[in-house]
C-alpha positions as CSV (number, residue, x, y, z in Angstrom):
1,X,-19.0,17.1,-15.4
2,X,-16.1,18.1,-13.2
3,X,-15.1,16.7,-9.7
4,X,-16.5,19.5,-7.4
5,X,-20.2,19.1,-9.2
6,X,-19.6,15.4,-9.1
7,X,-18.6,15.6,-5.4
8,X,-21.8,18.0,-4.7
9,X,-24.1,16.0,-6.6
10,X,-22.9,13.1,-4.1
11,X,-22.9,14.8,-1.0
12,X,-26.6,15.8,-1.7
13,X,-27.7,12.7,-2.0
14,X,-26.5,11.6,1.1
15,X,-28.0,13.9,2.9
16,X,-31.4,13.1,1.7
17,X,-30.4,9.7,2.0
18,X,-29.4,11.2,5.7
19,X,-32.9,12.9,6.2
20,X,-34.7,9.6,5.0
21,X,-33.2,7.3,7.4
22,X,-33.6,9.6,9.8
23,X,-37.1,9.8,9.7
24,X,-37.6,5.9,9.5
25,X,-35.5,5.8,12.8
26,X,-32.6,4.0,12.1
27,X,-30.4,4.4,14.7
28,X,-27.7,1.5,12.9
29,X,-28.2,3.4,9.2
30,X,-27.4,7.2,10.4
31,X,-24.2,6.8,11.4
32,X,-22.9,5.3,8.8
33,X,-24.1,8.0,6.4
34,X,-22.9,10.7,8.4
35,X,-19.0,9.2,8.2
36,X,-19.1,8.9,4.2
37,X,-20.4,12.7,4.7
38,X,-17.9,13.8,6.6
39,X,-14.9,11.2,4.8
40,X,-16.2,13.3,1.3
41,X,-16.6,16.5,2.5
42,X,-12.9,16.8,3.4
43,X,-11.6,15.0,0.3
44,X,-9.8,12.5,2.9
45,X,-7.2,10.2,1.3
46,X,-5.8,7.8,3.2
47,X,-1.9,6.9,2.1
48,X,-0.5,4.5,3.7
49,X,2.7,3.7,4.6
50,X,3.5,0.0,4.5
51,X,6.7,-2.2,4.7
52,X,8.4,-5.2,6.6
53,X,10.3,-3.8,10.1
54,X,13.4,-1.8,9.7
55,X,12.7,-1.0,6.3
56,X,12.9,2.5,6.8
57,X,9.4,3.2,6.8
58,X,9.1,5.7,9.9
59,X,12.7,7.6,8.7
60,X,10.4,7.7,5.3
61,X,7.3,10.0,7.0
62,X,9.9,11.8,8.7
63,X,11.9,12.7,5.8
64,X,8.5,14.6,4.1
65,X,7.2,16.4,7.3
66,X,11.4,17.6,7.5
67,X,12.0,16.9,10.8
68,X,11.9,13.6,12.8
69,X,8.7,14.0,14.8
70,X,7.7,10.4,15.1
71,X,10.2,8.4,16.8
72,X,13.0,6.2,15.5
73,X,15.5,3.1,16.6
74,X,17.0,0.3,15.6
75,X,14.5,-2.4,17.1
76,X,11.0,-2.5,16.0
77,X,8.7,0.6,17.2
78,X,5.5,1.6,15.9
79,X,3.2,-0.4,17.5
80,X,0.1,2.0,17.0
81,X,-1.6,3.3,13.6
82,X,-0.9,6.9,13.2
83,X,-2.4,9.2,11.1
84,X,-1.5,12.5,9.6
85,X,-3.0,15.3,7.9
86,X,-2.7,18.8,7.6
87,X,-3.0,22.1,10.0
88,X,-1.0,25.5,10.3
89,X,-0.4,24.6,13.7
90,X,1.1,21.5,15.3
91,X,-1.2,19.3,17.4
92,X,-0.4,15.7,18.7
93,X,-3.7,14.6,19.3
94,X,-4.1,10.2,21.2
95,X,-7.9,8.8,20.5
96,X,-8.0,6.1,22.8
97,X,-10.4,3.0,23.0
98,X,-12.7,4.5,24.8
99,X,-13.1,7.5,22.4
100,X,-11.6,9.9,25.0
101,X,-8.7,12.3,23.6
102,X,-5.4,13.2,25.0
103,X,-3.5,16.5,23.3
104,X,-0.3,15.4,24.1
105,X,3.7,17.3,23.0
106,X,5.5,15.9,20.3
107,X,8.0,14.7,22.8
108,X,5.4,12.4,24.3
109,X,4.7,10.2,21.1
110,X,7.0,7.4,22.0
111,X,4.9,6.7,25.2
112,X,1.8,5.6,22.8
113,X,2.9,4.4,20.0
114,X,6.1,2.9,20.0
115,X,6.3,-1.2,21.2
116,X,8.8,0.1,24.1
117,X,6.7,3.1,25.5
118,X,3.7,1.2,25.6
119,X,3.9,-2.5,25.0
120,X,0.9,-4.8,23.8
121,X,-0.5,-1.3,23.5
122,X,-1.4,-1.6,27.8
123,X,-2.8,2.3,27.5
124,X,-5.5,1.0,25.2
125,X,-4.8,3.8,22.7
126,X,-7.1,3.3,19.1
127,X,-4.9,5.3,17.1
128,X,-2.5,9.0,17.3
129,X,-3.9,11.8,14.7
130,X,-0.9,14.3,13.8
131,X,-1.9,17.7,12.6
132,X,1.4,19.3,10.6
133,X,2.2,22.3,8.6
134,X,3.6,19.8,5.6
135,X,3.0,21.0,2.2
136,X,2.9,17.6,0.8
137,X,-0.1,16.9,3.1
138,X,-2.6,20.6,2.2
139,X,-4.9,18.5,-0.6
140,X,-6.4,16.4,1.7
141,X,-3.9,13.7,2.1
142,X,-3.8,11.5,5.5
143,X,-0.5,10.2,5.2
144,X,-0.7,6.8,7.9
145,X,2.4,5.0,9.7
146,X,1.7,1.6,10.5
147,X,2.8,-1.0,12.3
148,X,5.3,-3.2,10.4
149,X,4.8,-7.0,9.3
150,X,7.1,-9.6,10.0
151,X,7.3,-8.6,13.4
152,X,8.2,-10.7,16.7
153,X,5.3,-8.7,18.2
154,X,2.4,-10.3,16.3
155,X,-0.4,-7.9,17.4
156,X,1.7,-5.1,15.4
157,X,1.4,-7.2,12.2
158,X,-2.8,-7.9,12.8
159,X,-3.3,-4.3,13.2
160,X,-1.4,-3.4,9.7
161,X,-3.6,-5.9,8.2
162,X,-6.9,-5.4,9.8
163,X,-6.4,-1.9,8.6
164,X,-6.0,-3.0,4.7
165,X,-9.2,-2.6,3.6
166,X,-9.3,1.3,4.5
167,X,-6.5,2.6,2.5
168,X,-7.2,4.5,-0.8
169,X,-3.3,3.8,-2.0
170,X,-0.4,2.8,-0.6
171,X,3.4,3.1,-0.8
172,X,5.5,-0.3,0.4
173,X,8.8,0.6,1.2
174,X,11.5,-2.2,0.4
175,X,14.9,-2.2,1.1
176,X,18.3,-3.8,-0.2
177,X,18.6,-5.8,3.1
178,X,17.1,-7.7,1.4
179,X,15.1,-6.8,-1.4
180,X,11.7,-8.4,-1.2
181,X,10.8,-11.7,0.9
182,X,8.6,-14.4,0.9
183,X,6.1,-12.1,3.8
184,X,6.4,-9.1,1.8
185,X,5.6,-10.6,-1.3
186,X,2.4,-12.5,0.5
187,X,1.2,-9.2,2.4
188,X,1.2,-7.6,-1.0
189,X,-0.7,-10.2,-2.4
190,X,-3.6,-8.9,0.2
191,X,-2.7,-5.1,-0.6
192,X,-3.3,-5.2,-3.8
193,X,-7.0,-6.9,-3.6
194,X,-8.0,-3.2,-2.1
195,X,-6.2,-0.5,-3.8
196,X,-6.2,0.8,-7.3
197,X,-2.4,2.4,-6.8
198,X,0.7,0.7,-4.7
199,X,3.7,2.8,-5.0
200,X,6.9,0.8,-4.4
201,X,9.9,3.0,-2.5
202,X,13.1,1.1,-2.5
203,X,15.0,2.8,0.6
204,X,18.3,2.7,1.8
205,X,20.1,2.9,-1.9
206,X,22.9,5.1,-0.5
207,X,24.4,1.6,1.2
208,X,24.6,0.3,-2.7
209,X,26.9,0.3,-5.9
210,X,25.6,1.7,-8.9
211,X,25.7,-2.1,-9.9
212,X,24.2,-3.3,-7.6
213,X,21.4,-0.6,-7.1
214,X,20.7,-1.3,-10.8
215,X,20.7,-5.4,-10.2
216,X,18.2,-5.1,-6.8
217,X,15.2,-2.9,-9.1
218,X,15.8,-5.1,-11.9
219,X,15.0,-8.4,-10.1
220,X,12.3,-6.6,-8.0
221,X,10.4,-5.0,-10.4
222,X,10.4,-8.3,-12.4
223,X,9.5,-10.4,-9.2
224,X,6.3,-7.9,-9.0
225,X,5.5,-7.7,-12.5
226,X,5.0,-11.7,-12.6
227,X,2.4,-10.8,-9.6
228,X,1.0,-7.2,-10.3
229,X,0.1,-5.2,-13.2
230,X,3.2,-2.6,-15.0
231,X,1.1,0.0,-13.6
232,X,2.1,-1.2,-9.8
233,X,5.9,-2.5,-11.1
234,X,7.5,0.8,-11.0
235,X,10.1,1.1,-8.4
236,X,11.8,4.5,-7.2
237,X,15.0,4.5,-5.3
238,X,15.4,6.7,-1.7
239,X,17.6,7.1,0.8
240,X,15.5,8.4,3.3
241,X,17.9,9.0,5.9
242,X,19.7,11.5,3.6
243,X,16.3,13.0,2.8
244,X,15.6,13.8,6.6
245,X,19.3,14.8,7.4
246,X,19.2,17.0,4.3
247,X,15.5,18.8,5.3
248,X,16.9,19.3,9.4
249,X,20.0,20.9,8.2
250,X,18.4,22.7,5.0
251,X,20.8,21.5,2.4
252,X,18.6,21.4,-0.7
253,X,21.7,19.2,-2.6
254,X,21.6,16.6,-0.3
255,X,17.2,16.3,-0.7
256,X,18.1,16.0,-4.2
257,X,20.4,13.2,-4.1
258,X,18.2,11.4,-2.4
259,X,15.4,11.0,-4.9
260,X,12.8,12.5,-1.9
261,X,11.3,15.2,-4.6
262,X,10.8,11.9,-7.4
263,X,8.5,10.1,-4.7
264,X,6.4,13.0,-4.0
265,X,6.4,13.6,-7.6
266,X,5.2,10.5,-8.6
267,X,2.5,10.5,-5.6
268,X,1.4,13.7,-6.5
269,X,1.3,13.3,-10.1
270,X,-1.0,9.8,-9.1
271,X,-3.2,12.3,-6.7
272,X,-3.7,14.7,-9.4
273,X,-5.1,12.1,-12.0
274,X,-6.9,9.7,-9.8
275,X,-7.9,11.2,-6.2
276,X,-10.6,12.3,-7.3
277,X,-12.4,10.1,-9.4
278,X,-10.9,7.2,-6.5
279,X,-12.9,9.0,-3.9
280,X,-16.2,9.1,-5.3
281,X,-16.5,5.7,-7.0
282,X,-15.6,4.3,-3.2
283,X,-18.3,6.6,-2.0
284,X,-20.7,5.6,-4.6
285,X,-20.7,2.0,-3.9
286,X,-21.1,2.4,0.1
287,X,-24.0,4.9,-0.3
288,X,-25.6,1.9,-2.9
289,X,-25.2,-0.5,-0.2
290,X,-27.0,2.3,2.4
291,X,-29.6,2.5,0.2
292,X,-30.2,-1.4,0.2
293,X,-30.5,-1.5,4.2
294,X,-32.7,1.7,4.1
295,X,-35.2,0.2,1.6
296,X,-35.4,-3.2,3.6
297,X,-36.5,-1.6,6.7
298,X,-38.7,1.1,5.0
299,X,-40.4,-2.1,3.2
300,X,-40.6,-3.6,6.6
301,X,-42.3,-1.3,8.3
302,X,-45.1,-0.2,5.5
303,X,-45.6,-4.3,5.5
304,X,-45.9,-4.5,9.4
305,X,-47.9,-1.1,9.8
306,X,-50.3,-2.3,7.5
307,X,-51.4,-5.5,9.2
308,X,-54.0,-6.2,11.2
309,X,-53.0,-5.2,15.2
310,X,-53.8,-9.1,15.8
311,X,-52.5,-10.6,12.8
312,X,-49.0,-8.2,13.3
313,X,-48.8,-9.9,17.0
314,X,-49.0,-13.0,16.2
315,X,-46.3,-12.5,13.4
316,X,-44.0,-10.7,15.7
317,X,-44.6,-13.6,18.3
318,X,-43.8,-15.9,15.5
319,X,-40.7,-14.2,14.9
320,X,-39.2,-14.2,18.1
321,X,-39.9,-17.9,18.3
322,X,-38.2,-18.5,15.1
323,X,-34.9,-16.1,16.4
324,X,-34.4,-18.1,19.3
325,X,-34.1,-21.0,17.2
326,X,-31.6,-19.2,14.8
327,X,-29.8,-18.1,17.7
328,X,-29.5,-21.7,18.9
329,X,-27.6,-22.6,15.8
330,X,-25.2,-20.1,15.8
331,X,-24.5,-21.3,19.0
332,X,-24.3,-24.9,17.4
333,X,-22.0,-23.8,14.6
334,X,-19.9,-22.2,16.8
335,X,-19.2,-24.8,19.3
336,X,-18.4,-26.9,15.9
337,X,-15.7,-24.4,14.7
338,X,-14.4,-24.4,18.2
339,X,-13.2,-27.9,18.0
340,X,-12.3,-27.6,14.7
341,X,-9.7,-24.9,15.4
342,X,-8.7,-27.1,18.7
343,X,-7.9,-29.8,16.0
344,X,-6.2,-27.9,13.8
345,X,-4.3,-26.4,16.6
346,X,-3.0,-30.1,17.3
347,X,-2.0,-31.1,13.8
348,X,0.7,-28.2,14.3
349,X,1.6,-29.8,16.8
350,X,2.2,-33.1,15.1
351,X,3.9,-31.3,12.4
352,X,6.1,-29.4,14.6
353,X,7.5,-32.0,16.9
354,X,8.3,-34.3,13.9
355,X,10.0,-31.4,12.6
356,X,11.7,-31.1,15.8
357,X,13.2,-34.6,16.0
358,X,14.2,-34.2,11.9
359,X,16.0,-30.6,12.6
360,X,17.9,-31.5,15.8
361,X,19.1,-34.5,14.1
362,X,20.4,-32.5,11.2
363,X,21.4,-30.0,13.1
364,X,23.8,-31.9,15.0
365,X,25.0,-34.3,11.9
366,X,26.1,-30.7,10.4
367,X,28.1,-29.9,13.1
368,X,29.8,-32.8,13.9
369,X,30.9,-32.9,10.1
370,X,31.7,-29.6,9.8
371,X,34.1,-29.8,12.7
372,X,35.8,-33.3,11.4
373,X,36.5,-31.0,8.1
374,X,37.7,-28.0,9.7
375,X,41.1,-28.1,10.7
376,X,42.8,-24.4,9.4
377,X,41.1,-22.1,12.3
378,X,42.6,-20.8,15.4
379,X,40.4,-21.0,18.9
380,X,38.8,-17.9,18.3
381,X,37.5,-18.6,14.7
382,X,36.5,-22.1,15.5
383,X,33.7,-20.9,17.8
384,X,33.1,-17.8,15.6
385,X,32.0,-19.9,12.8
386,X,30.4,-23.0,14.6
387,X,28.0,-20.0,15.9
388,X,27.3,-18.7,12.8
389,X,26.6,-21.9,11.2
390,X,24.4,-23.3,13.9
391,X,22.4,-20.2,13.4
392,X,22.5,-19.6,9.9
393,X,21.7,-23.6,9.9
394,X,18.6,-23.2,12.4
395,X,17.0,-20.4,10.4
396,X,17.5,-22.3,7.1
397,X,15.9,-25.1,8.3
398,X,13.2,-23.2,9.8
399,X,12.5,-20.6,6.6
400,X,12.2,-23.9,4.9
401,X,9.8,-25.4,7.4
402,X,7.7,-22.7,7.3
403,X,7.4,-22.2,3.3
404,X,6.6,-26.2,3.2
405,X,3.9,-25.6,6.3
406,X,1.9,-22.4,5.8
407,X,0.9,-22.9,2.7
408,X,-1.1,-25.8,3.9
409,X,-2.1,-24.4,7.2
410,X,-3.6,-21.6,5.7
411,X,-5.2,-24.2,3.4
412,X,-6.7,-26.0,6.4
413,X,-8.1,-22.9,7.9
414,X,-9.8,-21.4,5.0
415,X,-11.2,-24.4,4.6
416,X,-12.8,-24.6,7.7
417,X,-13.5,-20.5,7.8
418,X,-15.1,-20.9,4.5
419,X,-18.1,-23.8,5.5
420,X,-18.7,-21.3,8.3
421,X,-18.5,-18.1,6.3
422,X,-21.6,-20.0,4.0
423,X,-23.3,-21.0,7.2
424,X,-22.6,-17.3,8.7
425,X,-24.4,-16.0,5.5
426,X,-27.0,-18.6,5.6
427,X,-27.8,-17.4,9.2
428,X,-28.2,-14.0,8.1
429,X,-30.0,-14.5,5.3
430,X,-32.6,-16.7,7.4
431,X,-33.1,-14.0,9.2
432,X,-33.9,-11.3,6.4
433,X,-36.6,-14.1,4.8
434,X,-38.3,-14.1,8.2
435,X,-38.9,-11.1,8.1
436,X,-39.6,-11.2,4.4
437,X,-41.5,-14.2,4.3
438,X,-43.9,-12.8,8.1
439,X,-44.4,-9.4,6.6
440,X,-43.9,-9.9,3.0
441,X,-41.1,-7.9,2.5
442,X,-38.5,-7.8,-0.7
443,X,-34.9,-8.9,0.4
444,X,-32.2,-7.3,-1.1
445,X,-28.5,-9.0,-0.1
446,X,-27.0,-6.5,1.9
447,X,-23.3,-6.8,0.6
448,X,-21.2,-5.6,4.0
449,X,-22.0,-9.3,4.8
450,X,-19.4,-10.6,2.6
451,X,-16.7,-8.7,5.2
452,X,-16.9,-11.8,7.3
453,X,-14.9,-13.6,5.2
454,X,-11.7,-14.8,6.3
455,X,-8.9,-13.0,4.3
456,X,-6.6,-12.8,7.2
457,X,-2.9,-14.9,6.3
458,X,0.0,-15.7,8.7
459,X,2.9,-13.0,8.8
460,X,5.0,-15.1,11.5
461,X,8.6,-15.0,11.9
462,X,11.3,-16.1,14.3
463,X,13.4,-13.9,13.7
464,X,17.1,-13.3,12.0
465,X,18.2,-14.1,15.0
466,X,17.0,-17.2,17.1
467,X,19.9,-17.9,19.1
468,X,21.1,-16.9,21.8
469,X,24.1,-18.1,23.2
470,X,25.4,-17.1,26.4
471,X,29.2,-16.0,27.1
472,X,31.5,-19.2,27.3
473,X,34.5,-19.2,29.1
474,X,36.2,-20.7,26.4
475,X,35.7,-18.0,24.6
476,X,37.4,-15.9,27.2
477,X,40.5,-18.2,27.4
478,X,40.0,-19.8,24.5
479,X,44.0,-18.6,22.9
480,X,45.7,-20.0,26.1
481,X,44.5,-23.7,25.8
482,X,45.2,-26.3,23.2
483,X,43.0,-26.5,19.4
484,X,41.9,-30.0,19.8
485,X,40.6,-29.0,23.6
486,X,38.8,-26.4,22.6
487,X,37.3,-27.5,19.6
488,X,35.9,-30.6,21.8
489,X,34.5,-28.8,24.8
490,X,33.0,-26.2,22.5
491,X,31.4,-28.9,20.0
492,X,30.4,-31.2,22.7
493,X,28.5,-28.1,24.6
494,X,27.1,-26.5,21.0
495,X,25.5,-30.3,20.7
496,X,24.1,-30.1,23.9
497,X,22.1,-27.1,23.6
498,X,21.0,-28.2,20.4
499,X,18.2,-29.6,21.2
500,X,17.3,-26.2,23.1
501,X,17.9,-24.1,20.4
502,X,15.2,-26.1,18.4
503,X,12.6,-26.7,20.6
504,X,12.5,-22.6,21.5
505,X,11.6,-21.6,18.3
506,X,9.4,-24.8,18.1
507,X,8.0,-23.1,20.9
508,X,7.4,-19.7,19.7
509,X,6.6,-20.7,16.2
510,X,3.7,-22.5,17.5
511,X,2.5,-19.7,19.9
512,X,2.4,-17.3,16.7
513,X,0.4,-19.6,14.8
514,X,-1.9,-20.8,18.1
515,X,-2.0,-17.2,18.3
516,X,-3.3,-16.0,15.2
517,X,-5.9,-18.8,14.8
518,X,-7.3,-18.2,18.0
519,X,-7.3,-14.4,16.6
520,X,-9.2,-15.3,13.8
521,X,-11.2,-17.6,14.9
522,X,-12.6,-14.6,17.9
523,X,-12.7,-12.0,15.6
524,X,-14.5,-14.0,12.9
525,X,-17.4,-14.8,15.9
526,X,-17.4,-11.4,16.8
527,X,-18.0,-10.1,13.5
528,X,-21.1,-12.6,13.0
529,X,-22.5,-11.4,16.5
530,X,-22.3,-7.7,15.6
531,X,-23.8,-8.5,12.3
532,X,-26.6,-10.4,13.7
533,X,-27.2,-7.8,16.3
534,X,-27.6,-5.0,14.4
535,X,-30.1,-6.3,12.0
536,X,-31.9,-7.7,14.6
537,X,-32.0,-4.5,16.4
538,X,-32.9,-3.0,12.8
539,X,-35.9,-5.2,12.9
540,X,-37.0,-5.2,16.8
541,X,-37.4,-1.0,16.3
542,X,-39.6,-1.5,13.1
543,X,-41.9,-3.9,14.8
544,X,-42.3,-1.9,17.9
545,X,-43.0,1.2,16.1
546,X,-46.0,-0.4,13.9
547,X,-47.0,-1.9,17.0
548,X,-47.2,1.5,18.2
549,X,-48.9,3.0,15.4
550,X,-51.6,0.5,15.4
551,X,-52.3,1.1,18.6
552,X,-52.8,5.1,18.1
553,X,-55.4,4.3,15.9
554,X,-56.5,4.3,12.0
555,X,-55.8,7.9,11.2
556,X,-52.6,7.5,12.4
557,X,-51.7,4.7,10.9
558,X,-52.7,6.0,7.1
559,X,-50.5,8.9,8.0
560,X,-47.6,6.2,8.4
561,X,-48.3,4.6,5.8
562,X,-48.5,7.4,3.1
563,X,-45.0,8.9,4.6
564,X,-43.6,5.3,4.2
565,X,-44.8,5.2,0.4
566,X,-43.3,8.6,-0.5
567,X,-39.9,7.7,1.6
568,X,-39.7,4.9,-0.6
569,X,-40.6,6.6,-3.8
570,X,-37.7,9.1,-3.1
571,X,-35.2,6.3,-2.3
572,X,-35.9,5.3,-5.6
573,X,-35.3,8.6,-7.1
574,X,-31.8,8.8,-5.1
575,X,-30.7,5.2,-6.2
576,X,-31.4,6.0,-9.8
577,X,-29.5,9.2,-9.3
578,X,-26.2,7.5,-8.1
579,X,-26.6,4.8,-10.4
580,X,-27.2,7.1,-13.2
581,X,-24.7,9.2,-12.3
582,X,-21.2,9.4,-14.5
């Protein structure tokens, strides 16, 4: 059996999965099953483009579509997701949070999406949708530019991963500068839990040797094959700035040379094979798990319309009491995780300002030596060098903080995530049994639950640049005044600041990770909220409806009850369908 009959076979039974909640009045069920229509009717196939800042990543998009429509500089931009797909006519198109839309010109993207147009996103914009005339985009492909990780603007890395779990494949672009770090190789570590393909771009080759091209993919593709399978190893070189300068100036040699055409290649030879079979497998499992919450609520309501008006009162009052007591310990649990993220919170604090005292002191030791040693420099080099080492020995110290630290912070926070995760489920699952156990009612585990895990991880970063010294006199008349002068003035005020220079990024490390707890920590009693929500507003509309019913009397109530029984009978039929199904 091909694709297309696959694909209709599919799309047929979600629409008489469609018609059947529908008719049962779910309101929580419907939409659901309309967007895995609609995401299979178009054959949508979500690419995304992933990658640390300033790998190239934006240049990358630019260089397929052959002309640079989404905007580019040298600091960290994209700040919004940004999808494209194909269209014979151009269309920049903003969704914003409130669902309104904004057709806006080309001209106008930096306003929305980039970190400078529209910092900590202040227009409130969901997401850009790009319509283009690129070939590489006509079977179905959304091709998606996301925010970077390992940004100084952590909101931009939280987006990029929150939006993980929707990609179909992915391409990571690396770069020689350098080749893959600790964050990459942790982000990919997540990536690869929700894709079946990651293609691996290493951009920017046209700064390298032939040597050293051939020395970067050889110690990359071995530092992801000790990680990932061979078939995600595979690493193809790009210089996408000659790609894009090549496309806007129409010089086919210069596309070439820059390896553009084997990346599409490989992505289309990928597409080709896979799409297809990627696509309905996906779609397969979420229509199973549609089926699940459509049989529960159909069982509910046969159970409920069949008892007694009395007896279904009293169970319903029953229920509610019950509720209120459920919703009194989530309230409980939560206060509980509350103060165990405020004491997490402080043990960062205990590890940072130890770390504080231990790097300041080093710090300063280092400089103090290095200037006793250091005899052979004019003025000028002298505070050249005693800038670069205090920064380059700042950042070391702090990369090697940070590999020591996360590690066990993330420890510490799963750790507390994952007693609440089980008592998150437990909740949940109390709430299906009541409902079971009043109306007698077969519970089937409804699997979206298991999103609330936590499976978010720290991307933080102080940059490659922490310090920031300001313009010293010395340095201005540093020729005209004697060596041993200048050396001590300069040492003596390097050692004062010291201090300074430490506690800063002391100071933002421990915002970023404050930050991202507190992140989690909402979203993760959010998510349990909305969860809880809609299944009890799944159940409250079944109750009310038999209630309803009994109250019209017993004719209509055996007319309920037979359209209930042949709704189930035919869910049945569709589940063995799918299951069946090759």
């Amino acid at each position: 059996m091909n694709f297309e009959q696959k694909k209709f076979d599919l799309l047929s039974c979600l629409r008489r999965l469609r018609s059947l909640a529908e008719e049962a009045g779910s309101s929580t069920i419907c939409p659901k099953i309309d967007a895995e229509i609609q995401k299979l009717n178009e054959e949508r196939f979500h690419l995304v483009v992933l990658g640390q800042f300033k790998r190239g990543k934006t240049t990358f998009i630019n260089a397929i579509l052959g002309e640079p429509l989404l905007p580019m500089a040298i600091v960290p931009l994209t700040s919004i997701l940004t999808l494209i797909r194909h269209s014979q006519q151009k269309q920049v198109e903003v969704i914003f949070q409130d669902n309104r839309k904004l057709v806006i010109h080309p001209s106008e993207l930096e306003e929305y999406v980039t970190e400078r147009g529209n910092p900590n996103n202040q227009r409130r914009v969901r997401y850009v949708e790009i319509r283009h005339p690129s070939e590489f985009l006509r079977e179905g492909i959304v091709l998606i530019d996301t925010p970077g990780i390992g940004s100084l603007f952590l909101h931009n890395t939280e987006t990029t991963s929150d939006f993980i779990p929707n990609i179909d494949a992915a391409i990571f672009v690396l770069s020689a500068d350098p080749p893959l770090t600790q964050t990459e190789y942790e982000f990919l570590d997540d990536v690869n839990k929700y894709v079946r393909k990651i293609f691996f771009v290493l951009n920017k080759v046209d700064m390298l040797t032939s040597n050293e091209l051939e020395e970067i993919i050889s110690y990359s593709t071995q530092t992801l094959k000790e990680k990932f399978s061979a078939h995600h190893s595979e690493i193809i070189p790009l210089s996408a700035r000659k790609a894009l300068e090549g496309k806007i100036h129409n010089n086919e040699q210069a596309v070439r040379q820059s390896c553009l055409h084997e990346v599409e290649a490989s992505i289309r030879s990928f597409l080709e094979d896979d799409k297809g079979a990627t696509l309905l497998q996906a779609s397969k499992n979420r229509t199973m798990n549609r089926i699940a919450e459509l049989r529960f609520t159909l069982d509910l309501q046969l159970k409920a319309i069949q008892s007694p008006l009395t007896t279904l009162e009293d169970k319903i009052k029953e229920f509610y009491r019950q509720i209120e007591s459920l919703k009194k310990d989530r309230e409980h649990f939560s206060y509980l995780l509350k103060g165990e993220v405020t004491s997490l919170q402080q043990w960062i604090d205990e590890q940072l300002g130890e770390f504080r005292k231990v790097a300041t002191n080093r710090l300063q030791n280092m400089l103090v030596n290095w200037a006793h040693r250091t005899t052979d420099l004019s003025n000028r080099e002298f505070l050249k060098e005693i800038e670069q080492n205090t920064s380059d020995f700042l950042i070391t110290q702090f990369e090697t903080r940070r590999a020591e630290l996360e590690p066990d912070l993330r420890k510490h926070y799963e750790n507390i995530i994952a007693e609440y995760v089980q008592k998150t489920n437990q909740l949940i699952n109390d709430l299906l049994h009541l409902s079971g156990q009043l109306f007698d009612v077969h519970v089937t585990r409804i699997s979206d639950i298991e999103r609330l895990e936590w499976k978010h991880k720290f991307y933080c970063t102080i940059g490659r640049d922490p310090l920031f010294f300001d313009i010293d006199t010395l340095k201005l008349t540093a020729r005209f005044l004697p060596a041993h002068f200048v050396r001590q003035r300069y040492l003596k005020r390097i050692l004062t600041n010291v201090e300074k220079y430490v506690d800063r990024n002391c100071g933002g490390l421990r915002y970023e990770y404050a930050y991202s707890i507190q992140e989690s920590h909402r979203k993760f009693l959010s998510e349990l909220n909305e969860k809880l929500e809609e299944i009890l507003k799944e159940i409250n509309t079944v109750l009310d409806a038999a209630v309803r019913r009994k109250q019209e009397g017993k004719s209509a109530t055996e007319v309920e009850v037979n359209a209930l029984r042949e709704r189930l009978h035919t869910l049945e039929q569709l589940e063995r369908m799918i299951s069946q199904s090759p």
